[in-house]
DRENLO-735603 format. One record per residue: residue number from 0; residue in three letters; x, y, z of N, C-alpha, C in turn. Coordinates in steps of 0.2 Angstrom, whole numbers. Layout:
<nodes>
<node><n>NUM</n><res>ala</res><n_u>X</n_u><n_v>Y</n_v><n_w>Z</n_w><ca_u>X</ca_u><ca_v>Y</ca_v><ca_w>Z</ca_w><c_u>X</c_u><c_v>Y</c_v><c_w>Z</c_w></node>
...
</nodes>
This chain:
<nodes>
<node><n>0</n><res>unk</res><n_u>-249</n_u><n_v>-66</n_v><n_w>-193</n_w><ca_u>-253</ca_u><ca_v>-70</ca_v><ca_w>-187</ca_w><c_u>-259</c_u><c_v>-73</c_v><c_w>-190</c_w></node>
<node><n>1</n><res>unk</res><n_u>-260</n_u><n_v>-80</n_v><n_w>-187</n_w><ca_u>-264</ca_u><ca_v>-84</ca_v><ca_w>-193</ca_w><c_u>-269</c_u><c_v>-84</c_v><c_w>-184</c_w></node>
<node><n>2</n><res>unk</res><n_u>-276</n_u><n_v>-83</n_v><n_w>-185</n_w><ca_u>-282</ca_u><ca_v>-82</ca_v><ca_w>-182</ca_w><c_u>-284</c_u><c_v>-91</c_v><c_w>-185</c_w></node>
<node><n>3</n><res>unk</res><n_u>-287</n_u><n_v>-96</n_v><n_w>-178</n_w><ca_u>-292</ca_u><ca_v>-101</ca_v><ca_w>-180</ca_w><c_u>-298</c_u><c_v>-101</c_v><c_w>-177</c_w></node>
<node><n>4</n><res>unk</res><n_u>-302</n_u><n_v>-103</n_v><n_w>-179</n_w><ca_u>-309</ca_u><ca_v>-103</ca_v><ca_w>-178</ca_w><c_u>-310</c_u><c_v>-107</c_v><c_w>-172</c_w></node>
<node><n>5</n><res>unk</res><n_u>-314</n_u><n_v>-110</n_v><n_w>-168</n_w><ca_u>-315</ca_u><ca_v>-113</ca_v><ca_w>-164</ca_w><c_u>-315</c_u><c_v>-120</c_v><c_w>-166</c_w></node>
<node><n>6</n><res>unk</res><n_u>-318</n_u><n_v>-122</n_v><n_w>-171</n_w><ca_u>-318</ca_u><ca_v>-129</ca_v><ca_w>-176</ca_w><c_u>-312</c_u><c_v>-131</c_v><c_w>-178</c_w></node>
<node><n>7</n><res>unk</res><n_u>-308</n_u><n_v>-126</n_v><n_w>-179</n_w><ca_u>-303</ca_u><ca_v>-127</ca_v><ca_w>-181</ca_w><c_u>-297</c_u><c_v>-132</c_v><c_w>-177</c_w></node>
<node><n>8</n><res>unk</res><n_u>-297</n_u><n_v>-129</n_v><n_w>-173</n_w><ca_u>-292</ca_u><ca_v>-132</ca_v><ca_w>-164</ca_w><c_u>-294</c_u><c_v>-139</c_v><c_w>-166</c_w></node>
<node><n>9</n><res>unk</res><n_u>-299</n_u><n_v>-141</n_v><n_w>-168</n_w><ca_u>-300</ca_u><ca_v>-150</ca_v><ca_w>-165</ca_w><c_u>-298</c_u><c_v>-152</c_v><c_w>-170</c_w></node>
<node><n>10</n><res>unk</res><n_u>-297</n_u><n_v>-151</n_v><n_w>-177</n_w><ca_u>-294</ca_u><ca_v>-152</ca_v><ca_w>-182</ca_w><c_u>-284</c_u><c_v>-151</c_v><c_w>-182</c_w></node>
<node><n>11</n><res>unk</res><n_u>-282</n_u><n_v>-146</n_v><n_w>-180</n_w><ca_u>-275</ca_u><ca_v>-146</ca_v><ca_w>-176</ca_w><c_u>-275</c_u><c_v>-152</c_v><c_w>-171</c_w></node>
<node><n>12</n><res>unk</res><n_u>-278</n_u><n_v>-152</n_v><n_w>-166</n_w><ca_u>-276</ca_u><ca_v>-157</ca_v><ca_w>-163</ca_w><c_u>-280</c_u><c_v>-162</c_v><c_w>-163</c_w></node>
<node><n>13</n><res>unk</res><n_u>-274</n_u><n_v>-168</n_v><n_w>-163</n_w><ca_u>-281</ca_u><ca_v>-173</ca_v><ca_w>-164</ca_w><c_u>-286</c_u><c_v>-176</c_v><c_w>-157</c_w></node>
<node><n>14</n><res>unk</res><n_u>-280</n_u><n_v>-174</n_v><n_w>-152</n_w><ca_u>-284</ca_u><ca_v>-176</ca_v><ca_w>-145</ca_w><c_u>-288</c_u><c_v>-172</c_v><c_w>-142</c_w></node>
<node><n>15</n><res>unk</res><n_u>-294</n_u><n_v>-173</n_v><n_w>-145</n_w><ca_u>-300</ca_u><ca_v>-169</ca_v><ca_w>-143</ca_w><c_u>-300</c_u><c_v>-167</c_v><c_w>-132</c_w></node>
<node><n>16</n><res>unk</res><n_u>-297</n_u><n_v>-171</n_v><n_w>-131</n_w><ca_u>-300</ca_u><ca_v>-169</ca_v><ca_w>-123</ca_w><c_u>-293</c_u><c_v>-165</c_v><c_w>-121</c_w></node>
<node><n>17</n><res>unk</res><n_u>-289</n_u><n_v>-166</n_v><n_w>-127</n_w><ca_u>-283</ca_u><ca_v>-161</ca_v><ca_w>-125</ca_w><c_u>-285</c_u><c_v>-151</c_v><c_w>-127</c_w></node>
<node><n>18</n><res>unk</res><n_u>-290</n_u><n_v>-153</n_v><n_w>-134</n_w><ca_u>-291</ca_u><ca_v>-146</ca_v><ca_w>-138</ca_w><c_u>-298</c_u><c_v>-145</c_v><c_w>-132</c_w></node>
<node><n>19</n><res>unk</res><n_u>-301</n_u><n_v>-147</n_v><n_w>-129</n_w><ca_u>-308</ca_u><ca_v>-142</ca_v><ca_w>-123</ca_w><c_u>-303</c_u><c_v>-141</c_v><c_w>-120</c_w></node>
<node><n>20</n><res>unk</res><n_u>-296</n_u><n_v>-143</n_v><n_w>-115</n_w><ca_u>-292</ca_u><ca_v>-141</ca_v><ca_w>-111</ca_w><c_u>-288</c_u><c_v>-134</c_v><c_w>-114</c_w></node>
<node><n>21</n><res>unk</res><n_u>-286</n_u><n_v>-135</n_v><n_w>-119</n_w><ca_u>-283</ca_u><ca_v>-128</ca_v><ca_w>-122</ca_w><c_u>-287</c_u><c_v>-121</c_v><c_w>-122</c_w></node>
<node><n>22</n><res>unk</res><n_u>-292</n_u><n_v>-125</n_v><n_w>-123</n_w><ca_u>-299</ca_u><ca_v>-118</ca_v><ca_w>-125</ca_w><c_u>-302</c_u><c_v>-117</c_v><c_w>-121</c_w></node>
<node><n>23</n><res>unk</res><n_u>-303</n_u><n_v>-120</n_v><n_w>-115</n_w><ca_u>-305</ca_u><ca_v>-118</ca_v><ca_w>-110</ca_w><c_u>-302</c_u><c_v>-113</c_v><c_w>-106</c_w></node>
<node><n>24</n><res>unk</res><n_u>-293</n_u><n_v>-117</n_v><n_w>-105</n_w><ca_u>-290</ca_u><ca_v>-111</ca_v><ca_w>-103</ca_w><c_u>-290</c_u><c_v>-105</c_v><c_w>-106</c_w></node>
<node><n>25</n><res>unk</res><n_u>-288</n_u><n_v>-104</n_v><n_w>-114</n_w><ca_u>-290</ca_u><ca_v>-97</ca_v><ca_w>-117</ca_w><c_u>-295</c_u><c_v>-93</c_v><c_w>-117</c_w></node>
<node><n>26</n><res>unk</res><n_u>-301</n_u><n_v>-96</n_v><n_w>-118</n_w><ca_u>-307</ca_u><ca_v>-93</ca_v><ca_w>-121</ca_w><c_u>-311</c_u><c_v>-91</c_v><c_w>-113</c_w></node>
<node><n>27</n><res>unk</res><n_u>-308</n_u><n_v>-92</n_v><n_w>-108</n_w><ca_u>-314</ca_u><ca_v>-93</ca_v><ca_w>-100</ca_w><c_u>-315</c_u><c_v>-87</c_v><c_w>-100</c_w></node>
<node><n>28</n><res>unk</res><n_u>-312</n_u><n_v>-82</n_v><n_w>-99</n_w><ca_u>-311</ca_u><ca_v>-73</ca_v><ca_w>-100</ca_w><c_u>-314</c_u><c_v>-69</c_v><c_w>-106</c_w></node>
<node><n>29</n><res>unk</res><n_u>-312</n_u><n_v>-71</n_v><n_w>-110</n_w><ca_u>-312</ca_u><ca_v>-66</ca_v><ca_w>-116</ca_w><c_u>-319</c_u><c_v>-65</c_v><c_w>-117</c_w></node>
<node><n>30</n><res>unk</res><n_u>-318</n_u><n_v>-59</n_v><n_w>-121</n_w><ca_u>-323</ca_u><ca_v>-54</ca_v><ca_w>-122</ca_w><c_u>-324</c_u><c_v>-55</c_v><c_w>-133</c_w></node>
<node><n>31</n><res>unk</res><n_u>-326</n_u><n_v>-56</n_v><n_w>-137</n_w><ca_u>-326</ca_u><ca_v>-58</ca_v><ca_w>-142</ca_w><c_u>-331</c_u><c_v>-50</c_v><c_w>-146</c_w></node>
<node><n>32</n><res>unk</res><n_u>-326</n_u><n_v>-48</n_v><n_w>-149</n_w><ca_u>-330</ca_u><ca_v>-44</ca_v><ca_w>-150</ca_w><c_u>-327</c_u><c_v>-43</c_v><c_w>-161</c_w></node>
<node><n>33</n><res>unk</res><n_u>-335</n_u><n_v>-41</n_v><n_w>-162</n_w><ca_u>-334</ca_u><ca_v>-42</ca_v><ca_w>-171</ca_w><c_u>-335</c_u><c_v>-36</c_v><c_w>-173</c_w></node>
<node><n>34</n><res>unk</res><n_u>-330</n_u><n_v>-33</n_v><n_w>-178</n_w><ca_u>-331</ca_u><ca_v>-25</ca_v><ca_w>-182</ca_w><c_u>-334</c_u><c_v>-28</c_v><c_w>-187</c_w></node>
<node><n>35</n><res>unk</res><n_u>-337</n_u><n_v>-22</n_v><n_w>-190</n_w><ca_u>-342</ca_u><ca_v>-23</ca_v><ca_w>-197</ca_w><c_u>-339</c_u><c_v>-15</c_v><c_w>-201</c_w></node>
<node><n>36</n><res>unk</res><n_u>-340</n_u><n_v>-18</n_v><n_w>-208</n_w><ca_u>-338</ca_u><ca_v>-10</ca_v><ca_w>-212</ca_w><c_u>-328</c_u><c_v>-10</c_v><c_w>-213</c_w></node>
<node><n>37</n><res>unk</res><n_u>-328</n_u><n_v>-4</n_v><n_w>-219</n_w><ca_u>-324</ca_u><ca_v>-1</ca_v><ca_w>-221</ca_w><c_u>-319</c_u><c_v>0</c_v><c_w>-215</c_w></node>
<node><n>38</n><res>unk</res><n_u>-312</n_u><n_v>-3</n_v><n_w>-216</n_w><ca_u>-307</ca_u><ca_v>1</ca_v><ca_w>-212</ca_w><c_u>-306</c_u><c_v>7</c_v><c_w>-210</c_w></node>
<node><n>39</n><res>unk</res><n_u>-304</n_u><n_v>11</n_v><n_w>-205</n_w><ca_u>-303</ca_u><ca_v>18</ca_v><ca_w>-204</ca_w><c_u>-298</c_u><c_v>18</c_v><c_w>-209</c_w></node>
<node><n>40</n><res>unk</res><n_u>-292</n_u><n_v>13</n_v><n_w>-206</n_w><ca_u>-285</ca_u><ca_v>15</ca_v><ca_w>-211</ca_w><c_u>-286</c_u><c_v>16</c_v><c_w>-217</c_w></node>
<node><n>41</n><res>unk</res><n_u>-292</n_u><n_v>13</n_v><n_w>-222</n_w><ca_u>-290</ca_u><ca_v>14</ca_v><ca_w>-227</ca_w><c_u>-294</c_u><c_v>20</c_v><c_w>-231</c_w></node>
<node><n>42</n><res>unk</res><n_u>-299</n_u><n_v>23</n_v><n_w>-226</n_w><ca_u>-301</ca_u><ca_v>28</ca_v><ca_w>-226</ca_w><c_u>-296</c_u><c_v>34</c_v><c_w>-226</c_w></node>
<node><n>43</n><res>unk</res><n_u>-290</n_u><n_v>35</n_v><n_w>-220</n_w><ca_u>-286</ca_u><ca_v>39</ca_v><ca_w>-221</ca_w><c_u>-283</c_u><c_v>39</c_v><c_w>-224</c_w></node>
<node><n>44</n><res>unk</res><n_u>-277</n_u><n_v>35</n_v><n_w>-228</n_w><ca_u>-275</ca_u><ca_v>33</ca_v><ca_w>-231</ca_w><c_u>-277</c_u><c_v>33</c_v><c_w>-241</c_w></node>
<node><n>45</n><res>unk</res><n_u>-284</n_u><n_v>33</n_v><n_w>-241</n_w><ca_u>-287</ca_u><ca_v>35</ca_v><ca_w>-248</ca_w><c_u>-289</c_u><c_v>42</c_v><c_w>-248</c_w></node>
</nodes>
């Protein structure tokens, strides 16, 4: 699964007032949330 950045989109698309209607729809909701640090998995796993 390929993850893009927000900058990214306008670059995929070139119709920018197409790429704010995309993002708009997806991002209106969400909750963005960043981990920091060593994996658990790879913790268990070593």
């Amino acid at each position: 699964m390929m993850a893009l950045s927000i900058k990214e989109w306008y670059h995929m698309i070139s119709n920018a007032t197409i790429a704010d209607v995309l993002l708009d729809r997806l991002i209106h909701n969400y909750h963005r949330i960043e981990l920091g640090g060593e994996s658990m998995r790879k913790r268990i796993k070593g």
